[in-house]
C-alpha positions in Angstrom: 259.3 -51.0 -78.9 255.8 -49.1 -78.3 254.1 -52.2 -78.6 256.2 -53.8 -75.4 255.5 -50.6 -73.6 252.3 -50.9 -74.2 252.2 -54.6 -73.2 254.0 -53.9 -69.7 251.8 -50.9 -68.9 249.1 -52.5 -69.1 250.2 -55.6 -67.1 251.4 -53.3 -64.5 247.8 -51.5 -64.3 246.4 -54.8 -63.9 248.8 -56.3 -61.1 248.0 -52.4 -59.2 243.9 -53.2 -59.3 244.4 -56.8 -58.5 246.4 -55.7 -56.0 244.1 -53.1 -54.4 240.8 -55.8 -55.0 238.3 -53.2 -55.7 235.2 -55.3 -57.0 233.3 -55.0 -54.0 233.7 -51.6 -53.8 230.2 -50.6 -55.4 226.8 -51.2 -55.8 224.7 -53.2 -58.2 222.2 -51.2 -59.8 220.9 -53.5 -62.5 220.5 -57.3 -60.0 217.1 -57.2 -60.7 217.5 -57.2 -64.7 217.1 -60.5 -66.6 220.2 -62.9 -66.8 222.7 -61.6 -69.6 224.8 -65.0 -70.3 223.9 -68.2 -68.7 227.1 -70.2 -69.1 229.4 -72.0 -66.4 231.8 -69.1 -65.9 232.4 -67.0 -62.9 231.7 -63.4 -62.5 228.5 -64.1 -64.2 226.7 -61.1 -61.7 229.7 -59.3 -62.2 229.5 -59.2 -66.5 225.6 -58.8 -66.3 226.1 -55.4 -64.1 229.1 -54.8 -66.8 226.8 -55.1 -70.1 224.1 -53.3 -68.3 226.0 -50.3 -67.3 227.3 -50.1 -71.0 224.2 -50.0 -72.5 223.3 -47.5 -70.5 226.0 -45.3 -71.3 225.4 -45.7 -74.9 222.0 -45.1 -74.6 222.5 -41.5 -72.4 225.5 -40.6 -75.6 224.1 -42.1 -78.4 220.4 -42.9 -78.2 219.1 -39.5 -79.3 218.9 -38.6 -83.3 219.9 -35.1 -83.0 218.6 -34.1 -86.3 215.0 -35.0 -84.8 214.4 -32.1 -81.8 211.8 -33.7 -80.1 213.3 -37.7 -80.5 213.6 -39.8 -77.5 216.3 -42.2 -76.7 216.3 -45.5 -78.1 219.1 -48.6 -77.5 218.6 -49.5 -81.2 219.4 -46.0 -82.3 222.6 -45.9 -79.9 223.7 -49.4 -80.6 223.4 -48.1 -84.4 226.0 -45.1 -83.8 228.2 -46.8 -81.8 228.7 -49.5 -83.8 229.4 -47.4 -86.8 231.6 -44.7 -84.4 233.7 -47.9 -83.3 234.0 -49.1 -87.2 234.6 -45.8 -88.9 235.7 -43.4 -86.1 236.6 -42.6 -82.7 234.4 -43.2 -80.2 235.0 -40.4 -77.5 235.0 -43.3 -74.6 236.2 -40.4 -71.6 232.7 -38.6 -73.1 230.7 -41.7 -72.7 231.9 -43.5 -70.1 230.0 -43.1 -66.3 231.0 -43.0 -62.9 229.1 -46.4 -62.1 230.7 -47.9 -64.9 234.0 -47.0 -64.1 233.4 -48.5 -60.7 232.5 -51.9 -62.9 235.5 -51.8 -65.2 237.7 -51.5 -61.8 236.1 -54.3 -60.7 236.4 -56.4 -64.0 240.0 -55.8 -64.0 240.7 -58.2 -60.7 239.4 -60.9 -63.1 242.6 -62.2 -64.5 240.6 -64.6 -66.9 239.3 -61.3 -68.8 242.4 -60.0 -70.3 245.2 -60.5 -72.5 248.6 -58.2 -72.0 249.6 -59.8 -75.6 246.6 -59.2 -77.3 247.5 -55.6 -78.4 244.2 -55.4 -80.7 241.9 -55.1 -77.8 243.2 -56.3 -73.9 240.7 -58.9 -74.3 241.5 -62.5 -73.8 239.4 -64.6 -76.6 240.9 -67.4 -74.6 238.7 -66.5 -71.9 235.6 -68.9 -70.3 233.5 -66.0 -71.4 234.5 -65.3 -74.8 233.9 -69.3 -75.5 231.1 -69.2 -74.1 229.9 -66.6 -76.6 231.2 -68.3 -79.3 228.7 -71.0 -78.8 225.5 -68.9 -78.2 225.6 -66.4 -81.0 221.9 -66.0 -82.1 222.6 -65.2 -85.8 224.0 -68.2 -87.9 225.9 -65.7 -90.0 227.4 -63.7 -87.7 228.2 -67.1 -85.3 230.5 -68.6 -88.2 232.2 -65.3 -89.1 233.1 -64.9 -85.3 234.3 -68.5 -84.3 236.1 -67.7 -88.3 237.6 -64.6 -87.3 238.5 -66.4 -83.7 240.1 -69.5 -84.8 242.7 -67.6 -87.4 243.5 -65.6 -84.6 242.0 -62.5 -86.3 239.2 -61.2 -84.2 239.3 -57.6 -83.7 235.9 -55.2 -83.1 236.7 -53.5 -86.4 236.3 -56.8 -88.2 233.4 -58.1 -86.4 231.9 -54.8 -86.2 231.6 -54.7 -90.2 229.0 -56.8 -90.5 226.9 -55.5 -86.8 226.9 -52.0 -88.9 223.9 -53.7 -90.5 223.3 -56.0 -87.7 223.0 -53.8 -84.8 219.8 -54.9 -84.1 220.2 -57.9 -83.0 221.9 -56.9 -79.9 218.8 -55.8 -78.3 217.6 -59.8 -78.5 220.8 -61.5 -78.1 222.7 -61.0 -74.6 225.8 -63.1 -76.0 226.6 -60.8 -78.9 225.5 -57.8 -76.7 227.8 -59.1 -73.8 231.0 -59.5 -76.5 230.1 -55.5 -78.1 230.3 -54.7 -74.5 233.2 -56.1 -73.3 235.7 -55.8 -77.0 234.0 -52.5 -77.8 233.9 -50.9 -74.9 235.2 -52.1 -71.8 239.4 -53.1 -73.5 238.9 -49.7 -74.7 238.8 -48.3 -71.1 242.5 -49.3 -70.2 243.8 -46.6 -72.7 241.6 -43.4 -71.8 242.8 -40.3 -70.5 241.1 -40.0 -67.1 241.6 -36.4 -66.9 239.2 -35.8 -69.5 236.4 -37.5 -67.7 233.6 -35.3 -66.5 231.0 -37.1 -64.4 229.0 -33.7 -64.5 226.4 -35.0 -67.5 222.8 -35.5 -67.9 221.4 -38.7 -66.8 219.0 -40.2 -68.8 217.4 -43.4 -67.7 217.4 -46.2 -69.8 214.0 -48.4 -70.1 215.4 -51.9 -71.0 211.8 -53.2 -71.4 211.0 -50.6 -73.9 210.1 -52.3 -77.7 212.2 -50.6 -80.2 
């Protein structure tokens, strides 16, 4: 019974923003960044602004080693706590999550090819053009066969696939494909269930440098 409330509330919150067609209603900050996923799939503007914004939030929560005072933000660093806060924890997503951002998942939801009201795991359809094209562009042999693995029994879930990124985190930082799939199962599915009460917009902005060597 929770799980078919959860089903129809979350294909009633995507009918509202299809309805309202809010992904024109903000700015690209991050056009003049190189292409994320180069595959025949619409929206492809659209999920480079999306991966860019998300690394940028991780970066401004999770970049810094707080044991080390005078540390300065990495994207390895942050794409090593997140990872691990996704797989072991709870990752605080009404903390992390920034107004621009926000304005991006809005605009995600009008795509209907994105999402999955079944898929109670994650939101995320891994039907979709752009999940499939991911599947096929994976830059680590190891970690391509245990995702199309984990895809074609039906059985791909973050917590599964973010096992083995725990030790693998790197390789986002080289590899837009898996970085574009963290973004989008980790993060982005994860938005539809926040409290948006809890969201303060009222926190430091650090700026990320995307061309910085880790």
């Amino acid at each position: 019974m929770k799980t078919t409330v959860k089903i129809i509330a979350f294909t009633l919150t995507l009918i509202l923003f299809n309805c309202k067609k809010q992904n024109s209603n903000f700015n690209y900050k991050y056009s003049d960044k190189p292409t994320t996923v180069a595959c025949e799939i619409s929206n492809e503007n659209l999920y480079k602004e999306a991966l860019y914004a998300f690394e940028d939030d991780i970066l401004n929560f999770y970049g810094k080693n707080k044991r080390a005072t005078n540390s300065t933000p990495t994207l390895t660093y942050a794409y090593n706590q997140f990872i691990r806060t996704v797989v072991y924890s709870h990752v605080p997503y009404e903390s992390v999550v920034s107004k621009h951002t926000l304005d991006v998942f809005k605009a995600l939801k009008d795509d209907n090819t994105l999402w999955d009201a079944e898929n109670t795991k994650s939101h995320l359809n891994y039907n979709s053009p752009l999940i499939k094209c991911i599947s096929k562009n994976i830059k680590d042999n190891n970690l391509k066969e245990t995702f199309n693995s984990l895809l074609s029994v039906n059985d791909l879930d973050p917590k599964l696939f973010g096992a083995p990124l725990t030790t693998k985190y790197r390789n986002a930082l080289n590899d837009k494909y898996l970085a574009t799939y963290i973004a989008f199962d980790f993060y982005y599915s994860k938005l539809f269930d926040i409290d948006y009460s809890k969201i303060n917009f009222d926190k430091p902005d650090n700026k990320v440098d995307f061309n910085k060597t880790p």
